[in-house]
C-alpha positions as CSV (number, residue, x, y, z in Angstrom):
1,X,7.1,11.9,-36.9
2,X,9.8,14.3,-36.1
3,X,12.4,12.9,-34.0
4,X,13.3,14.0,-30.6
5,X,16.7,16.2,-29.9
6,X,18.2,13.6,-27.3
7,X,17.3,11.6,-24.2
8,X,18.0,14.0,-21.7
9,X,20.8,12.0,-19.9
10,X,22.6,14.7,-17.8
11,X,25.5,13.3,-17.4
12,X,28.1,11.0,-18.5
13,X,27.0,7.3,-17.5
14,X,30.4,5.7,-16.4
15,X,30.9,8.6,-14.3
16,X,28.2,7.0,-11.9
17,X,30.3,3.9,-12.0
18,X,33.4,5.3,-11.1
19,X,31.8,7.3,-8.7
20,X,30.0,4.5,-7.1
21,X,33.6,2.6,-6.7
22,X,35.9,5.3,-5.7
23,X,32.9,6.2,-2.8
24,X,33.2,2.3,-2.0
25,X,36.9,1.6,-2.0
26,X,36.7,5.1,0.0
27,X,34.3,3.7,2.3
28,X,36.5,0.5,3.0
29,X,39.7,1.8,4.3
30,X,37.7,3.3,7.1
31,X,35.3,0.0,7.6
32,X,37.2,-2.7,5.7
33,X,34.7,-5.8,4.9
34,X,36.9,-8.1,2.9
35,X,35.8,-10.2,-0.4
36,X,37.9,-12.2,-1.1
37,X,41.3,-14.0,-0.6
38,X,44.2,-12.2,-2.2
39,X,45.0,-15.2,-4.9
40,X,41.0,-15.4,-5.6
41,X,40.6,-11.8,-5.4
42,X,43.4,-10.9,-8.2
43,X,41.8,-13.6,-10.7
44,X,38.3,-12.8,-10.4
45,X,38.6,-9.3,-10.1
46,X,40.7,-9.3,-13.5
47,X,38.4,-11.5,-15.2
48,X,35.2,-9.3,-14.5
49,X,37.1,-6.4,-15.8
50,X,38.5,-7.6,-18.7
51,X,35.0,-9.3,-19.3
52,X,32.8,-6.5,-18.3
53,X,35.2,-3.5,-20.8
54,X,35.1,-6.2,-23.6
55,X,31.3,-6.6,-24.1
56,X,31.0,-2.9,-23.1
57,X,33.6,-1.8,-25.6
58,X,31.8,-4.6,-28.5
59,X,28.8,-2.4,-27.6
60,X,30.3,1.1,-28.6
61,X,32.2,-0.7,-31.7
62,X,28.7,-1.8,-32.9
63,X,27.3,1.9,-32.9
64,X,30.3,3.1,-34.5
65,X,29.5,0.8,-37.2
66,X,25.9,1.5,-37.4
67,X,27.4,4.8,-37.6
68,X,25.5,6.4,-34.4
69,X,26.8,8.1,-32.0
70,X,27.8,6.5,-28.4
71,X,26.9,9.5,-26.5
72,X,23.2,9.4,-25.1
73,X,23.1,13.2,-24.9
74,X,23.2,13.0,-29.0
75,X,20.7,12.5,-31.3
76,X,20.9,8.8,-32.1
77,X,20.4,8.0,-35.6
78,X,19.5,3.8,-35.9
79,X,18.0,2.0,-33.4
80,X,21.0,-0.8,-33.3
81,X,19.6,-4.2,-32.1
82,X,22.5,-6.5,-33.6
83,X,25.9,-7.7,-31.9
84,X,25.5,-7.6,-28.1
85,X,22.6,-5.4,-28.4
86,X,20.7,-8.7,-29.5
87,X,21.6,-10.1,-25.6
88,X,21.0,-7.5,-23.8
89,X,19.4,-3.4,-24.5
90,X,21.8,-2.0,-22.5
91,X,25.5,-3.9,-23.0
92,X,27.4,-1.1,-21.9
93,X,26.1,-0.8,-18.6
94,X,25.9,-4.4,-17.7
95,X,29.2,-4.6,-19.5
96,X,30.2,-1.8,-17.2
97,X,28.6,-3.0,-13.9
98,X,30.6,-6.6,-14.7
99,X,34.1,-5.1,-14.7
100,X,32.5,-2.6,-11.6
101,X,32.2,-5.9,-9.5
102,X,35.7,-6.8,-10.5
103,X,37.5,-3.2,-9.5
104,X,35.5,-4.0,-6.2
105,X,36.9,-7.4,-6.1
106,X,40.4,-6.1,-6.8
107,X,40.6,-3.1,-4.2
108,X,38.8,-5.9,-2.1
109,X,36.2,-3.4,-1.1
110,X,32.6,-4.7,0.1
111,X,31.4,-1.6,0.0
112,X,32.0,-0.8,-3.6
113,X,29.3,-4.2,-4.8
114,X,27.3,-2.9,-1.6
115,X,27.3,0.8,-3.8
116,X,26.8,-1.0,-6.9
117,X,22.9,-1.7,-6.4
118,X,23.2,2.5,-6.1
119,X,24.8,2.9,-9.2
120,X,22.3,0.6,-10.8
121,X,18.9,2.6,-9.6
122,X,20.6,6.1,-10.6
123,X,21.3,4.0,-13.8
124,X,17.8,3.0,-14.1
125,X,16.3,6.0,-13.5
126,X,18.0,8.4,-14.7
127,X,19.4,7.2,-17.4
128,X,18.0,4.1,-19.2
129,X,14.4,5.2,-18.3
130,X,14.8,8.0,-20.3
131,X,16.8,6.8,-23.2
132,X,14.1,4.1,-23.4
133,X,11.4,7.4,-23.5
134,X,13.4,8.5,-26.4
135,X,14.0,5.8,-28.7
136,X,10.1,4.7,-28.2
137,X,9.5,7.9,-29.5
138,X,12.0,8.4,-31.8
139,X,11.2,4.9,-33.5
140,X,7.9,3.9,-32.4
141,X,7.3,0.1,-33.4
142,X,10.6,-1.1,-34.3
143,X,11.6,0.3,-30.6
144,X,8.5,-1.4,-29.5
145,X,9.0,-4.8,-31.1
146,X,13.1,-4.9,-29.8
147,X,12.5,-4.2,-26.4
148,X,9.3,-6.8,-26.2
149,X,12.2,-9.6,-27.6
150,X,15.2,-8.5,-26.0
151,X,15.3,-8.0,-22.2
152,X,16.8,-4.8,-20.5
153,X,19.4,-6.5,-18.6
154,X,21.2,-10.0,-19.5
């Protein structure tokens, strides 16, 4: 079986995140809807972000070792299922919508996490859903058995 050119993504996924937050952060200075406290708001919103870039950047560091490339408009060349990949099939996104909530915890900004169930759908659908199309037919079974063990999300 002759494997398929990319997945079709059209555009760069984090962009979606950082468009999603700089819309909601955007949003809030003209209808401000508080989080947080200021001391609560500087420690959570650090933690998701440090937590959410780490698991996201263990994500990329695992394809660079499996020597495939992190950009989802290339050809991929393993179907990588160890590391973080074994929590979760998508550990850069979730990674990225974990330090997401915690930008929107530090700019305080309700509307950024109200945003984030946005981001998450154009996620979805236009990204994931079609890199999902293309490893099932890039690796048939072995796509078919890792996504039946391992869940989409955490």
């Amino acid at each position: 079986m002759s494997r398929p050119a990319s997945s079709g993504v059209r555009f760069p996924p984090p962009l979606a995140y950082i468009l999603g937050l700089a819309l909601g952060i955007t949003l809030s200075h003209f209808s401000p809807g508080p989080l947080l406290p200021a001391p609560a708001r500087w420690l959570v919103g650090t933690a998701l972000v440090v937590a959410g870039l780490a698991f996201s950047l263990s994500a990329v560091v695992t394809f660079v070792r499996a020597r495939t490339p992190v950009n989802p408009r290339s050809p991929t060349t393993k179907l990588v299922t160890s590391g973080p990949f074994a929590l979760t099939r998508n550990p850069m996104y979730a990674g990225l919508a974990v330090a997401y909530l915690g930008g929107a915890a530090l700019a305080n900004s309700l509307w950024s996490v109200v945003l984030l169930l946005v981001v998450l759908v154009v996620i979805r659908r236009a990204v994931i859903e079609r890199e999902e199309r293309y490893l099932a037919r890039a690796f048939g079974d072995e796509y078919a058995a890792y996504a039946a063990r391992v869940r989409r999300w955490i």
